[in-house]
Z-matrix of the N, CA and C atoms (Angstrom, degrees):
N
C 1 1.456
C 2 1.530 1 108.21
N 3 1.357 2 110.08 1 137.71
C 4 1.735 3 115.85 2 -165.56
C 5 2.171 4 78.26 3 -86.14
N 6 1.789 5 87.18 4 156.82
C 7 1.469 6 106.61 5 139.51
C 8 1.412 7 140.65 6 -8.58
N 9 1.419 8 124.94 7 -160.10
C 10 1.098 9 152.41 8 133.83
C 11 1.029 10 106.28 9 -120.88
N 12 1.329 11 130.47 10 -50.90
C 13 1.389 12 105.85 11 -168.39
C 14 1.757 13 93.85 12 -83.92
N 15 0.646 14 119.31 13 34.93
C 16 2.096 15 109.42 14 -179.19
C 17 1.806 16 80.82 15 -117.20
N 18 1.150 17 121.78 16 -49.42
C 19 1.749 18 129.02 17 171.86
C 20 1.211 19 116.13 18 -43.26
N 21 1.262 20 119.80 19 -49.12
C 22 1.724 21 119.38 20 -176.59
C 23 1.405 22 105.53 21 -79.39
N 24 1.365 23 109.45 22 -28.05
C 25 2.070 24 106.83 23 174.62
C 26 1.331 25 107.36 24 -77.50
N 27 1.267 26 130.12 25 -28.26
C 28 1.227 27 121.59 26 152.05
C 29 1.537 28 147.37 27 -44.53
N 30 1.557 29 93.12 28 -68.34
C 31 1.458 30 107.53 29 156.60
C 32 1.396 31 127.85 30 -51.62
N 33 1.543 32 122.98 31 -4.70
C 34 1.275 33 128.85 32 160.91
C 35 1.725 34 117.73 33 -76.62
N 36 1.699 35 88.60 34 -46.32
C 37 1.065 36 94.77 35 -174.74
C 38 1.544 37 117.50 36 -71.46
N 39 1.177 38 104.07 37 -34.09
C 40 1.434 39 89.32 38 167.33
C 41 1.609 40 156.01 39 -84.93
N 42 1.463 41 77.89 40 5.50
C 43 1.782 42 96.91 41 157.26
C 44 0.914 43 111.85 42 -89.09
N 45 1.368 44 147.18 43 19.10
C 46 1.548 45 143.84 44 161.09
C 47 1.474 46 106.43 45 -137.45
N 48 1.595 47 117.51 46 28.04
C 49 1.509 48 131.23 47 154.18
C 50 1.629 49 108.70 48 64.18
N 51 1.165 50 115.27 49 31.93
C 52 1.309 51 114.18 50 171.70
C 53 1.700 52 116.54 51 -123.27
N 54 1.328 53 122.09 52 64.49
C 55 1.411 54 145.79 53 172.13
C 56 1.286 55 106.98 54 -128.81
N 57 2.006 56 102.78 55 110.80
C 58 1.359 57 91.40 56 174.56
C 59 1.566 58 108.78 57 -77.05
N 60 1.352 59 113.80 58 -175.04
C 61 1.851 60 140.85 59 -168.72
C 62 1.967 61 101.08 60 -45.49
N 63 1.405 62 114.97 61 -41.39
C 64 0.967 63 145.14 62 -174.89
C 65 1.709 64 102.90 63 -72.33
N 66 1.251 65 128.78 64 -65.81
C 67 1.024 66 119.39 65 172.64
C 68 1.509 67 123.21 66 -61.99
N 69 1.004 68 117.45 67 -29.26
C 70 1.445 69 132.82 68 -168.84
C 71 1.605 70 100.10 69 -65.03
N 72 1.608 71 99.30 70 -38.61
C 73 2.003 72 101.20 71 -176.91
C 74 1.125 73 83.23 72 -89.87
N 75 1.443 74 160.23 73 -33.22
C 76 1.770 75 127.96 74 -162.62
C 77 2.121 76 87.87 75 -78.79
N 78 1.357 77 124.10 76 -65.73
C 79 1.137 78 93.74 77 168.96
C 80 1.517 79 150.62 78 -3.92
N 81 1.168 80 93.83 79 -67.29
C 82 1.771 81 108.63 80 -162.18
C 83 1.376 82 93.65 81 -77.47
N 84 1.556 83 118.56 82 -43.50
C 85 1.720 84 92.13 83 169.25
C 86 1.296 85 132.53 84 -79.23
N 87 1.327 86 98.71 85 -24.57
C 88 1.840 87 101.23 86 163.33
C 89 2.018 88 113.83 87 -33.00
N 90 1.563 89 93.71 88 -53.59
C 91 1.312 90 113.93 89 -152.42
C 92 1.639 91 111.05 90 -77.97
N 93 1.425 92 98.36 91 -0.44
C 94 1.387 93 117.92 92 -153.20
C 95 1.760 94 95.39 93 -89.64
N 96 1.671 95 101.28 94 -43.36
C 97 1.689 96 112.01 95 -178.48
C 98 1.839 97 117.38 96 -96.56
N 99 1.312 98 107.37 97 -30.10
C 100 1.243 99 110.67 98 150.40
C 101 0.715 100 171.42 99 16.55
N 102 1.326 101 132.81 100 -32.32
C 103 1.626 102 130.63 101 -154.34
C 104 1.370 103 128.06 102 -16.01
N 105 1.630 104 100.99 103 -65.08
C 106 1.524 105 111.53 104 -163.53
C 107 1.908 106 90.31 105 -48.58
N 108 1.116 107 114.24 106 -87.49
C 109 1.259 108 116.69 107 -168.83
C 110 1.628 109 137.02 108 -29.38
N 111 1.711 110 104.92 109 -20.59
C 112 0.684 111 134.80 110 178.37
C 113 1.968 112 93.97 111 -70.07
N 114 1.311 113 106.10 112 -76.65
C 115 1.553 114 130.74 113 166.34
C 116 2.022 115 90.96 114 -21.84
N 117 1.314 116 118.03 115 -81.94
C 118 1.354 117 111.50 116 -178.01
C 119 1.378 118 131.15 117 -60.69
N 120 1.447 119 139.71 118 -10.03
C 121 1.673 120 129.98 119 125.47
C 122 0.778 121 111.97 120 -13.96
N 123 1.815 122 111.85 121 -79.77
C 124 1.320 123 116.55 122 -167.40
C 125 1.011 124 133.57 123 -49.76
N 126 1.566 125 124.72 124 -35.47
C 127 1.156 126 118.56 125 169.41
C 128 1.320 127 128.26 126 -83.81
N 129 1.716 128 112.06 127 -7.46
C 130 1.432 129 116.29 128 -176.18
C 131 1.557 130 104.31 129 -100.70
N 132 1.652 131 115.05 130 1.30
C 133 1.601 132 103.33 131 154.61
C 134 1.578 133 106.55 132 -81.51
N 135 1.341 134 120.84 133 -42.04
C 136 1.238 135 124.34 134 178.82
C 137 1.723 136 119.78 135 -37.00
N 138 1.224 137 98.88 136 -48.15
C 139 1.487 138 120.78 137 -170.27
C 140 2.164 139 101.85 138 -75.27
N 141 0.997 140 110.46 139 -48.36
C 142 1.391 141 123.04 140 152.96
C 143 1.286 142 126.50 141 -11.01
N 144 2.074 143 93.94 142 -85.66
C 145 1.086 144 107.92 143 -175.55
C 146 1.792 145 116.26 144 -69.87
N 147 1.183 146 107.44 145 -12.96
C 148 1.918 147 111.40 146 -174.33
C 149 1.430 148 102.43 147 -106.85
N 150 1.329 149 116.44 148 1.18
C 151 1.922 150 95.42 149 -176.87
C 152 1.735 151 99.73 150 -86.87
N 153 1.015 152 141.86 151 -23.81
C 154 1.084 153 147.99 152 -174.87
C 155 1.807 154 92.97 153 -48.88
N 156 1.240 155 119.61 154 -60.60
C 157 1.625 156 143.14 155 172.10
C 158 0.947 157 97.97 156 -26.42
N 159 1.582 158 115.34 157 -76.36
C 160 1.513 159 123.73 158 -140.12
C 161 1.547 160 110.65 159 -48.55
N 162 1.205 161 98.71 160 -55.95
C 163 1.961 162 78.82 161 -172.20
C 164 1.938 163 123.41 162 -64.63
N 165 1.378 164 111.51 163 9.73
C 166 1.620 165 105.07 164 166.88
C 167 1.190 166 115.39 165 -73.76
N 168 1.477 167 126.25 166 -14.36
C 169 1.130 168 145.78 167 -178.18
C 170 2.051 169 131.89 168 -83.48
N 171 1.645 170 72.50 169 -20.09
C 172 1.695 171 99.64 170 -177.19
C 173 1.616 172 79.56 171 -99.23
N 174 1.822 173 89.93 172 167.15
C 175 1.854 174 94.16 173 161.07
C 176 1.455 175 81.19 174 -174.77
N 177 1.315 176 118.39 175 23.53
C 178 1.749 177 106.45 176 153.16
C 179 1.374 178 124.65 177 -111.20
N 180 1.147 179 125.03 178 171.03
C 181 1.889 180 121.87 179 169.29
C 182 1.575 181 106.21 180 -130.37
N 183 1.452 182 88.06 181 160.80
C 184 1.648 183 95.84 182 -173.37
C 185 1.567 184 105.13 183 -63.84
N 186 1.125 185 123.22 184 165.46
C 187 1.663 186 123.35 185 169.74
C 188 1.727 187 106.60 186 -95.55
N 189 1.499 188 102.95 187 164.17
C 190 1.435 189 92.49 188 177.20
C 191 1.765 190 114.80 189 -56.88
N 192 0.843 191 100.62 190 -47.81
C 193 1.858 192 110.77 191 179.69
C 194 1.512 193 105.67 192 -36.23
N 195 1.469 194 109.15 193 -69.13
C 196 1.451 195 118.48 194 158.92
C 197 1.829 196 125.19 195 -6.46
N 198 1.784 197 65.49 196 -79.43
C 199 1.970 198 80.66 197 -179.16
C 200 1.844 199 99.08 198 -37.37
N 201 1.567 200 92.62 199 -84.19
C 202 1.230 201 94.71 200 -170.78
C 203 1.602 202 157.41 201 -1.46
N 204 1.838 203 73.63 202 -61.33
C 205 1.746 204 115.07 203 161.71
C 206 1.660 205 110.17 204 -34.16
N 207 1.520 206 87.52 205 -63.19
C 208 1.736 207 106.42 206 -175.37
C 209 1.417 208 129.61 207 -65.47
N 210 1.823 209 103.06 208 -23.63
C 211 1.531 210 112.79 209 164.56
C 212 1.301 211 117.09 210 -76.48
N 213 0.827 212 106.56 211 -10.09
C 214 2.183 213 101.85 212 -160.34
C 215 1.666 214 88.07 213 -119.60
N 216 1.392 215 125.73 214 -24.13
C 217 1.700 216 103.57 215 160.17
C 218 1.193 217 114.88 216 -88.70
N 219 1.707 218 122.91 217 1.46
C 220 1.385 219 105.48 218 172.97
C 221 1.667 220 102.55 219 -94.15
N 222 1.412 221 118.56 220 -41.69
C 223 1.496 222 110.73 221 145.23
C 224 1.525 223 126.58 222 20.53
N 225 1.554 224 87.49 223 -92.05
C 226 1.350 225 135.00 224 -157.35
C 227 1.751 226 103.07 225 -51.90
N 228 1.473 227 86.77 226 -68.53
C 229 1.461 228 93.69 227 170.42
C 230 1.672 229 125.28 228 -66.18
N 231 1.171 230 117.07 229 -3.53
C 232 1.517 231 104.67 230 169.51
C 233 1.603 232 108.52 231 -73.87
């Protein structure tokens, strides 16, 4: 029996069709006893189908400073 967290890398993966035959059955029984994970599909088709959306809603961009900001704390933290 896979994870949860081996379940949620799955369930990623398989919204962009890359689970072989094999994963697809440790899945489905994972998903079968589950809940929570079950619970996170759902929301990661949800999240899926609306990110395409999300940015009509935005109408700003980061500034260079911004950017920056965001490189050197992701940096930072490696």
């Amino acid at each position: 029996m896979i994870t949860c967290k081996e379940a949620t890398k799955f369930i990623s993966q398989k919204e962009e069709g890359k689970l072989s035959l094999r994963q697809r059955w440790q899945l489905w029984m994972h998903l079968g006893v589950c809940a929570v994970c079950r619970i996170f599909e759902r929301q990661n088709k949800v999240i899926i189908k609306n990110a395409p959306h999300l940015h009509e809603h935005l109408n700003a961009s980061l500034s260079v400073l911004e950017k920056e900001s965001i490189v050197a704390a992701l940096e930072k933290g490696s």
